[in-house]
N, C-alpha and C positions, 0 to 999 in steps of 0.2 A: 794858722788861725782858722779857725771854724766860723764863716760870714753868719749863717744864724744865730738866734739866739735858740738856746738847748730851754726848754721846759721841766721842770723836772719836782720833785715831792720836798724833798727837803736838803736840809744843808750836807749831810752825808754824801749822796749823791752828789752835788756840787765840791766836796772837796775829792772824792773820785776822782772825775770826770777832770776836772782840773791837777789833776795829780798826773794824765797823761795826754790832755787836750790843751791848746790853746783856745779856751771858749769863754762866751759868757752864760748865763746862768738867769729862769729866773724861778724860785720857789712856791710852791703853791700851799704848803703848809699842812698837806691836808687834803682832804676831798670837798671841803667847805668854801668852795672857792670863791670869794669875796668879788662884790664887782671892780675893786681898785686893782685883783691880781688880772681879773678879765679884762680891763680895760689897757692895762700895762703891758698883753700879751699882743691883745688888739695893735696896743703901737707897736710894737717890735715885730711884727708881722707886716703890718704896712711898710716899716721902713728896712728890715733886716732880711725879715722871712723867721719863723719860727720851727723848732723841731722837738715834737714832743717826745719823751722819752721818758716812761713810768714804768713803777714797776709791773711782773706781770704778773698780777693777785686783783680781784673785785677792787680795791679802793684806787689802784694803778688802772684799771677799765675805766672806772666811774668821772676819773679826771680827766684822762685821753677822750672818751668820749662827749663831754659836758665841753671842752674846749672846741672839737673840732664841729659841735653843733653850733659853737657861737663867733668860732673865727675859722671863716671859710680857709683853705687852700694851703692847712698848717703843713709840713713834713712831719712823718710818724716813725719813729726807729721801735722795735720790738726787740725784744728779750726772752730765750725760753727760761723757765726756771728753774731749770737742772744745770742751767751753766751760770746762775748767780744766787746761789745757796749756799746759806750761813746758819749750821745748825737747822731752825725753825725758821729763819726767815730768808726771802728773795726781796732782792732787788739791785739796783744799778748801784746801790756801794759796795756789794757785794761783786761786780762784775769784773774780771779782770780784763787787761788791755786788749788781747784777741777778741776778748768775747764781745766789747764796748767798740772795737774797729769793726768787728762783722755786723754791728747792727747799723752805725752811723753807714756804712757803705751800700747798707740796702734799706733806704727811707725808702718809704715807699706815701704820696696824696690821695688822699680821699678826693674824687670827683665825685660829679652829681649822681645822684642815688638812681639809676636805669638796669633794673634786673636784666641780668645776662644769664643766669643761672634760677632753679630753682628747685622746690624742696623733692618733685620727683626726681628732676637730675640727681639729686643728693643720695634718694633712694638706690635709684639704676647703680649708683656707682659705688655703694657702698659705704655714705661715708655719714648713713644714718639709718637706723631701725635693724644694721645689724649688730653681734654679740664683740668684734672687733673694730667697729665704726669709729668708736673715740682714737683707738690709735692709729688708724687712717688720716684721723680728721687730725690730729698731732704730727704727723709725717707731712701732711701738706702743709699743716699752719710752720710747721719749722723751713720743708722748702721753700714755702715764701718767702719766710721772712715776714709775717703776719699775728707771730706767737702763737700762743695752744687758744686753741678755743673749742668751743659749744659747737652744735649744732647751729643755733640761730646765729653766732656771734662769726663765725668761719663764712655761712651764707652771705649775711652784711656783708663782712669783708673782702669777698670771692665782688659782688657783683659791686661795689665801691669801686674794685679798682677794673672793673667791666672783662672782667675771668671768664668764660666764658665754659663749658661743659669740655668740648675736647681741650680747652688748656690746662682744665682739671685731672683729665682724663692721662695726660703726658706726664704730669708729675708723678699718679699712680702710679704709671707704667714703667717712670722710672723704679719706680721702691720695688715689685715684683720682678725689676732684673736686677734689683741689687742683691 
């Protein structure tokens, strides 16, 4: 039994997740996220812990993020999209059990926002303003465990979780001896 409560888009996802989880579930319907589903998230965070888990496309950002501005201390599980795609679309009902156990295994919380990183380090290391920087910045967002992101969305999330330049610098270093 999964002690959180899982966050998640819609009932798809939930039959998923419950297809190889003992969990509970709560839906957000959407990116329109009402204050009864905020407020409901609020209590299952007080009392459970909550763990967000969307898909990973803009309207999957726009919910992960709008939650964890408004209920501090959530758990975040990530998804790359090349391991939950269905035709044209991605997301966690698309995800099969390996790829839904590797992410719930590396939640990763947002703490308080104290840059450890920033956009020169990003520079120096490559992982913006050059011609292969996106697939840099996709090699890390995967070794994290933080999903594919941006330039500005990878930074956030480097210095969220207080990442710091050489701990950046060791994931590259892994990908150039791989």
């Amino acid at each position: 039994m999964i002690k959180e409560i899982i966050v998640v888009e819609g009932k798809n996802d939930t039959l998923n997740l419950k297809r190889y989880f003992d969990c509970d579930t709560i839906e957000t319907h959407g990116t329109c996220l009402s204050d009864f589903t905020l407020n409901m998230i609020a209590k299952a965070q007080q009392r459970r812990g909550v763990i967000i888990f969307c898909d990973p496309d803009s309207p999957g950002e726009k919910i992960r993020n709008t939650i964890n501005e408004k209920v501090k201390g959530c758990k975040n599980a990530f998804l790359q999209a090349d391991d939950c795609r269905f035709k044209h679309k991605v997301g966690v009902e698309h995800a099969s059990y390996e790829v839904l156990k590797e992410a719930l295994d590396n939640l990763l919380t947002y703490g308080e926002y104290v840059p450890t990183v920033n956009m020169n380090d990003f520079l120096e290391l490559g992982l913006s303003g050059q011609k292969d920087s996106a697939k840099l910045r996709n090699y890390v967002g995967a070794k994290l465990h933080i999903g594919k992101c941006n330039t500005k969305q990878l930074l956030k999330r480097c210095n969220m979780l207080q990442l710091d330049k050489e701990d950046i610098r060791k994931v590259l270093v892994d990908e150039n001896n791989s």
